[in-house]
N, C-alpha and C positions, 0 to 999 in steps of 0.2 A: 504494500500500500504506500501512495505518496503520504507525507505529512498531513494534506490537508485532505485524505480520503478517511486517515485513520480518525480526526479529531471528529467528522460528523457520521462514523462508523462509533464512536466511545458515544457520543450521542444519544445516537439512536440505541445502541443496548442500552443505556442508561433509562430510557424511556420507557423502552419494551419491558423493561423490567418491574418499572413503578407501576404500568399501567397492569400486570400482571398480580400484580401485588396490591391494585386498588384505586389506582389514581384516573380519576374521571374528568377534571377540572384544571386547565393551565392557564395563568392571568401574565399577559405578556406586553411590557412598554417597547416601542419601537426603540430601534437602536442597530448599529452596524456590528461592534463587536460580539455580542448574543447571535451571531448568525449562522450558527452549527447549530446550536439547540432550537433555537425559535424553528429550525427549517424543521430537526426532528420532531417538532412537538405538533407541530401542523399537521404534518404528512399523517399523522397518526386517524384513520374515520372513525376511531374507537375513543375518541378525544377532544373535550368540547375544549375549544383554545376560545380564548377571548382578548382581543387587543383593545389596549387601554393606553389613552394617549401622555395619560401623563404618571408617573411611577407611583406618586401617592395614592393614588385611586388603584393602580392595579395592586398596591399591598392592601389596601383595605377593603379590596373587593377579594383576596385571595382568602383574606380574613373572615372576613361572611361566609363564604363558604366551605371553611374549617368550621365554623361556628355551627352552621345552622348542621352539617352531616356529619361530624367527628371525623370527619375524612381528609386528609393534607391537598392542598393544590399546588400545584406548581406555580409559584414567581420566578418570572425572568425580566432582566432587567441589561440592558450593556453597562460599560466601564465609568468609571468618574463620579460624579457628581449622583449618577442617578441612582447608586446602588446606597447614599444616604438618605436620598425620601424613602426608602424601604422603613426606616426606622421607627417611627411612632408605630407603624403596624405590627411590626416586630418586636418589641418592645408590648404593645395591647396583648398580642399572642402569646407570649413569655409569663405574663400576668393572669391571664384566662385559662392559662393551659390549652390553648389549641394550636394542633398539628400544622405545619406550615413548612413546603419545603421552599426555600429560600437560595435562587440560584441567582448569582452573578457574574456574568462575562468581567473579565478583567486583559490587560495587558502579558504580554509573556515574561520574564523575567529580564531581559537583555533592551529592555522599553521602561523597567522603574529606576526611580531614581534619575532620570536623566533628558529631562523637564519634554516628555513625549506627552502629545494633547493627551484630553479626557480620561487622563490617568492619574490617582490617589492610591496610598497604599489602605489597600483593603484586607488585610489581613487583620482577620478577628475583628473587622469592623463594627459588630453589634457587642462585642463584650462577652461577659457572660450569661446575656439573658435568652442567648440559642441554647437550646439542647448538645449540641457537637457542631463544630466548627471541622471546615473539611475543604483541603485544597491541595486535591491530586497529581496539580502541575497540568505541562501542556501533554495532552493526550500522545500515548506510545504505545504501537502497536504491539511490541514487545510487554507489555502487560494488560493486554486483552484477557487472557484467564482470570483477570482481577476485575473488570468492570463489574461486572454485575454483584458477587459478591458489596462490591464497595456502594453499588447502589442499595443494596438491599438495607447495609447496614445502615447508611443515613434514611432509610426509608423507619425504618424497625425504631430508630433513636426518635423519630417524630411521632408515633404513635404509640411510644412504649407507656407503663406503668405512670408517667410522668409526661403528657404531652406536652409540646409548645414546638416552637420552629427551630431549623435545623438551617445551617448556612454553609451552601457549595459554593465556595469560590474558583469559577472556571475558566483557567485564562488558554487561550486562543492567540493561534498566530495566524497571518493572511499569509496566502489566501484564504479565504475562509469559507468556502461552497468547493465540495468537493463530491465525492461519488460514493455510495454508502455500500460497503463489503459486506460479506456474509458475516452475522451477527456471530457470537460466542454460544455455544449450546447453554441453556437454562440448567442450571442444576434441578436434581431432583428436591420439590418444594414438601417443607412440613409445614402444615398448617397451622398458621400460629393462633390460637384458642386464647380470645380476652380472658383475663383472669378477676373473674367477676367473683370467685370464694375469698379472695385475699383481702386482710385489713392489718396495719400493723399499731400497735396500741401497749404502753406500758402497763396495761393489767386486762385480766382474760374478760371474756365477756359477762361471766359471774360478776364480777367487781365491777365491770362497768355500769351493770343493769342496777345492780344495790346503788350505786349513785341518782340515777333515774328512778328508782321506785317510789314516790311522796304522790301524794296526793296532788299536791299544786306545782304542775309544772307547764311548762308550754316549747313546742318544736318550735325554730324558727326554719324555718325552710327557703331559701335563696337556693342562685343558679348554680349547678350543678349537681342537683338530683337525677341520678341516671336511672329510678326507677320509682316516679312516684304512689303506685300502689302499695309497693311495701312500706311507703312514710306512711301513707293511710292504715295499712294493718300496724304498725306502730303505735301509732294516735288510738288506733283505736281501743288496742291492747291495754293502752297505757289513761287511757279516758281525758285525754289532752287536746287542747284545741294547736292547730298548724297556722301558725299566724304567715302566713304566703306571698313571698315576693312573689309579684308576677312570670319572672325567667326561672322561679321552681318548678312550674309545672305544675303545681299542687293545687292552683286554688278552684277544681272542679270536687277537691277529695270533700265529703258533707262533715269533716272535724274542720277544713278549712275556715281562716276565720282574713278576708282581706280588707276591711275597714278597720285594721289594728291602728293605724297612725292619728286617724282621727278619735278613737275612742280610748286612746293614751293622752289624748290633748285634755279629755276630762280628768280635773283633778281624783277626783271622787271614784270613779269606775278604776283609774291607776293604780290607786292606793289598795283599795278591796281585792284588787287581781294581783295582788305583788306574788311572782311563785317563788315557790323553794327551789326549782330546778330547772334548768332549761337546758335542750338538746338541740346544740346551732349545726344542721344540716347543709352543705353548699356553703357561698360568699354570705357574707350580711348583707342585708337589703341597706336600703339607700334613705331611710328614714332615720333621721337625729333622733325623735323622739323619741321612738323605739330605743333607740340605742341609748339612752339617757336614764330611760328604763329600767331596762338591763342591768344596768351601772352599780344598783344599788349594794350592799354590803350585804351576805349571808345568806349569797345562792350558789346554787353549784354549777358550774355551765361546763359541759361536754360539746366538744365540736367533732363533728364527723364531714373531712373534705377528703377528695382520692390526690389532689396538690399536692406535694411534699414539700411547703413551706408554711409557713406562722402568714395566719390570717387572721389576726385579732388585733385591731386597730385602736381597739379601747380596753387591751390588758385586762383581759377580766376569765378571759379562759384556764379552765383549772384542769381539765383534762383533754386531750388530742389523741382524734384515732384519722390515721392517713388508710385510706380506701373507697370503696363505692360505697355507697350512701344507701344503695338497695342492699347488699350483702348486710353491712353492718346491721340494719333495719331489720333484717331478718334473722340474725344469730339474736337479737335481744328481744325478740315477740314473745318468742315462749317462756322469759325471765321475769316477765311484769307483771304487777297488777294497776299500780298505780292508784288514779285517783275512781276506779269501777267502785261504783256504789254512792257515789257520791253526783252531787251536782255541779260540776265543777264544768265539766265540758258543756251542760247543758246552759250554764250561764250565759257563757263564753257563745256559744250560739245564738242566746236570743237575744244577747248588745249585737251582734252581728246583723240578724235581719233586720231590726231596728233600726241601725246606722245604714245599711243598704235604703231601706226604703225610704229613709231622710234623703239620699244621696241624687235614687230618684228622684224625686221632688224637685231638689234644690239644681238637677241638673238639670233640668225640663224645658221644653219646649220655648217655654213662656219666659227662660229667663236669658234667651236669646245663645248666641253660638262662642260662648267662652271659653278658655283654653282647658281649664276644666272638663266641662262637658264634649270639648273635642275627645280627649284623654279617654272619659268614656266610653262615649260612642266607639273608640277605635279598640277599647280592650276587647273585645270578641269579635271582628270583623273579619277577619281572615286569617288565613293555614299561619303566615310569618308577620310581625311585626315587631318592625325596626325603632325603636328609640334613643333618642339622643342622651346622652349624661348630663343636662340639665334639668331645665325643669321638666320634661317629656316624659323622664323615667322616673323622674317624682309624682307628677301627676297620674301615670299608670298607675303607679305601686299604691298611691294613696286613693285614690277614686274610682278605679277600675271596677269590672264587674267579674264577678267569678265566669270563667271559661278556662275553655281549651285550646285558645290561640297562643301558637310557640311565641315568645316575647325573648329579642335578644337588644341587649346593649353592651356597648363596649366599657364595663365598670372596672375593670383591670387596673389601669390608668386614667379613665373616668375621662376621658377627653373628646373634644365635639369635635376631632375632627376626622373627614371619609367616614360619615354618619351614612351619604348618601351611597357611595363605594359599597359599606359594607350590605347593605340591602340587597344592592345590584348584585354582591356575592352569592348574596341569600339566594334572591329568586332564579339566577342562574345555575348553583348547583342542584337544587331545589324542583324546579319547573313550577313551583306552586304559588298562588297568590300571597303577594307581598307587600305592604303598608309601612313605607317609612314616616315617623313621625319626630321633625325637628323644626328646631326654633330657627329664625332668618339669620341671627348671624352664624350659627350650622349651614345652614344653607349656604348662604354666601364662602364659607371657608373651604366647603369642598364644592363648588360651582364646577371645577374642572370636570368634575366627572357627567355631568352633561353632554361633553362632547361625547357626539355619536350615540348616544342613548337611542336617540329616537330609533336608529337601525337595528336596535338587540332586539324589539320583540321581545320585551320580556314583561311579565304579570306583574306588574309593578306600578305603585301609585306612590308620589310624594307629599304629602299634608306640610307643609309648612307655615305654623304658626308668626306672623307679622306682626310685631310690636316693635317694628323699627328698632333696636337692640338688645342689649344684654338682659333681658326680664328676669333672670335667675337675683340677680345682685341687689333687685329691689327688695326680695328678700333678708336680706342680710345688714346686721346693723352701720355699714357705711351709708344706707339709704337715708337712716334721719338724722348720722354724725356730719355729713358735709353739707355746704350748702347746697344747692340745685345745679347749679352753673359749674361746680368739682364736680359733682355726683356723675353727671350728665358725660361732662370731658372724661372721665377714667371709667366709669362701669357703665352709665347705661348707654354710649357709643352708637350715637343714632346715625347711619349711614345711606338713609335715601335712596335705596338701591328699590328700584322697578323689581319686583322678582320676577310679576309673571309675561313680563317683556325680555325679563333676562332669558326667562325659560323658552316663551317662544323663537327667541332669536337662536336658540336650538332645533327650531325646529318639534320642540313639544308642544301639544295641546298643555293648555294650564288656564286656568280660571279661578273667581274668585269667590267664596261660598258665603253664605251667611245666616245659615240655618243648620241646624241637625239634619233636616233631610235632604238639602242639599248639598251637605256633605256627604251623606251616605248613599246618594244617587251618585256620586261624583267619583268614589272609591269603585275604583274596576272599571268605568269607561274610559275607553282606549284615547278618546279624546280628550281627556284630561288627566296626563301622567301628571302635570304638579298640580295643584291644587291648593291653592292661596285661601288662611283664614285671617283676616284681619283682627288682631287685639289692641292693648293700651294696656302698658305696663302698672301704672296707680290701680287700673278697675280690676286687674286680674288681682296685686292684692287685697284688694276690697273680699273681690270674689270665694279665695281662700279661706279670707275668715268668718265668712259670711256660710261657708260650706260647712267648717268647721264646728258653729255654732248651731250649726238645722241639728248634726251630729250629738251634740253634747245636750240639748233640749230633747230629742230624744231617746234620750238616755234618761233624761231626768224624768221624763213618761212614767206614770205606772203600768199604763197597758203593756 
């Protein structure tokens, strides 16, 4: 083989191999140096490739679709500068634990150092937040019996006991299009069987369940539960209510309880519900309250993530078991009795319907199209919805309505941005209807990814919340520490930006709603992927507490 036969022959096994092994999804930015792999990744009919004009959006569309299937995609990217917008994606995937393979074309060794264009030293470029770092050099036919082996291993490293992304560094010399040889034989393949029995925990599950067994206790359930029945058979075992982030999965189980945040705002109902023990399932949810809660002195709190890192942001975790959240659930069912016999779940329930049907109410028709009741309206709408790490994923988690719509947000590193990217991931690895839900300056951060939208055909709607800025930061006590005129200049950043001109001028349908039901008319017609609601940052705080309070009155209800 020439040089440059053997480099898009190491390629292509490399491909052959992932795709053998799983790989359905390749998110690819233009570029010249990437031009062996980009060729093999094409060539592939067993292979949805997707080009993305700009690199941020293809890592965060690579990311969506690690997110939404547990399955890795391919990122590629060429040399220089592009293989660092990889990095907030990689960097969220690191954080989330999902699978990611991460490839970047680089220069040859006889081109660094020695100021050749669109070259950086890329070596370990992301740190330690990859899984395995891997840079086989320039491709040599002379170790062809190693391809595949070497794919497999950076395949196996991103989907192992501990997912997140993996980073090939692959440097290419030109020419770089060359004639693809006969591949390497496949080794004979063992099938690698998730390891769904395994939890590793400093005491057996005897000792863990005696810490759980009280009468007053409550699951909190966040994303990553891989099997929410058995948090159900848990809950129910143990006579506890599942107070349910939205990205649990849980909030269809009937112990689920998802107006937790509001009926924590009541002093009174707080104080009465204090438990002895809580079992933190998955990430924390995204509510302070809740977590202020929790806080208090002389409870026990057991976490169970499958992550093998400290996920307790408010120090209060007293025991740690690393595993799936469905295995653990089920070694401790037959251990419990808990709070059976008692009315403890049964309370716990009926502050729930209660607070739901305030919820209705105050979200209603009649009280026109607020960011809130967007929030609603979109918690059951469809297979995937996408939420931004501001107010989006707050307002789901706190106002939402019990379903079974998959809800994913990037809370890893909680950042807004490739909100839209990662959707795109979603509904492309996916095929299923998909509902991103973000605020305009979301929007405006990841705008790039618009290009060419219009030609994916993909089941995908954008809901973009308009309050001309930052609406999270009204929130927070800089809103009544600074004047108007500061407040304005640093947080709430009003930018004037046309959205759904921006959007047309892509080429999307997009419009502007102002009801409940034409919002929900609006979701799924192909003539309106983005879908503009207008707000006002003062009235949505109004709104908040005004929601809050239907909540806490009826709580105070006797009925």
């Amino acid at each position: 083989m020439t040089p440059a036969d053997a480099q898009v022959t190491f390629c292509a096994t490399l491909v052959d191999e992932w795709v053998h092994m799983g790989l359905r999804q390749a998110m690819v930015a233009p570029g010249s140096r990437s031009t062996p792999m980009a060729i093999a990744l094409a060539e592939r009919t067993d292979l949805d490739v997707h080009l993305l004009h700009d690199e941020r959006s293809a890592a965060f569309a690579a990311l969506g679709a690690g997110l939404a299937t547990g399955v890795p995609a391919a990122l590629l990217c060429t040399s220089g500068t592009a293989a660092t917008h990889f990095h907030g994606a990689v960097v969220e995937a690191d954080l989330s634990g999902v699978p990611m393979l991460v490839l970047t074309a680089d220069r040859p060794p006889e081109l660094q150092g020695v100021g050749a264009p669109q070259t950086i030293d890329q070596t370990e470029l992301y740190g330690d937040v990859v899984r395995l770092y891997a840079d086989p050099g320039v491709p040599d036919v002379a170790a062809a019996g190693e391809w595949r082996g070497m794919a497999a291993q950076w395949w196996l490293a991103a989907v192992g006991v501990d997912p997140g992304p993996v980073h090939v560094n692959l440097p290419f010399r030109e020419p770089l299009v060359g004639v693809v040889g006969a591949l390497p034989a496949p080794a004979e393949r063992v099938p690698v069987e998730p390891a769904d029995g395994w939890f590793l925990s400093r005491l057996e599950p005897e000792a863990l369940a005696a810490l759980l067994d009280v009468p007053r206790g409550v699951i909190v359930a966040g994303r990553g539960v891989d099997d929410p029945a058995a948090v159900g058979r848990l809950a129910g075992a143990l006579g506890w209510p599942v107070l349910a982030d939205p990205r649990s999965g849980c909030r269809h189980l009937p112990e689920a309880v998802c107006a937790f945040d509001a009926m924590l705002r009541h002093p009174g109902f707080a104080t009465d519900h204090r438990p002895d023990a809580v079992l933190h399932v998955g990430e924390p949810p995204a509510s302070k309250v809740l977590g202020q809660w929790l806080s208090v002195a002389g409870t026990t709190h057991v976490q169970v993530h499958a992550q093998r890192r400290t996920i307790d942001p408010l120090g209060i975790i007293d025991e740690r078991v690393y595993g799936p959240v469905g295995a653990v659930c089920e070694a401790l069912t037959p251990l419990v009795t808990g709070a059976h016999g008692t009315p403890w779940l049964a309370r716990w329930q009926h502050a729930e319907r209660k607070a739901q049907a305030a919820l209705a109410i105050a979200c209603g028709p009649d009280d026109g199209l607020t960011e809130s009741a967007v929030a609603r309206a979109l918690s059951s709408v469809a297979a995937h919805l996408v939420v931004s790490s501001s107010m989006p994923v707050r307002d789901v988690e706190w106002f939402g309505v019990p379903s079974f719509t998959r809800v994913h947000s990037n809370r890893g590193a909680n950042g807004i941005d490739g909100v839209i990217a990662t959707g795109v991931g979603v509904a492309a690895a996916t095929g299923e209807p998909t509902v991103v839900l973000l605020g305009d300056v979301a929007f405006c951060h990841d705008q790039s990814t618009l290009t060419a939208l219009a030609a994916r055909g993909l089941p995908l709607t954008i809901v973009v919340v308009d309050n001309d800025g930052g609406g999270i930061f009204s929130f927070l006590p800089q809103h009544g520490e600074l004047t108007t005129e500061r407040f304005e200049q640093l947080f709430g950043t009003p930018h004037g930006t046309d959205l759904v001109a921006l959007a047309r001028a892509h080429g999307l349908g997009a419009r502007t709603v102002d009801s409940v039901v034409d919002l929900m008319a609006a979701v799924g017609d192909p003539e309106a992927v983005v879908v503009r609601v207008e707000s006002n940052r003062d009235r949505n705080l109004a709104d908040h507490a005004r929601l809050n309070a239907a909540v806490a009155a009826a709580l105070d209800a006797r009925a």
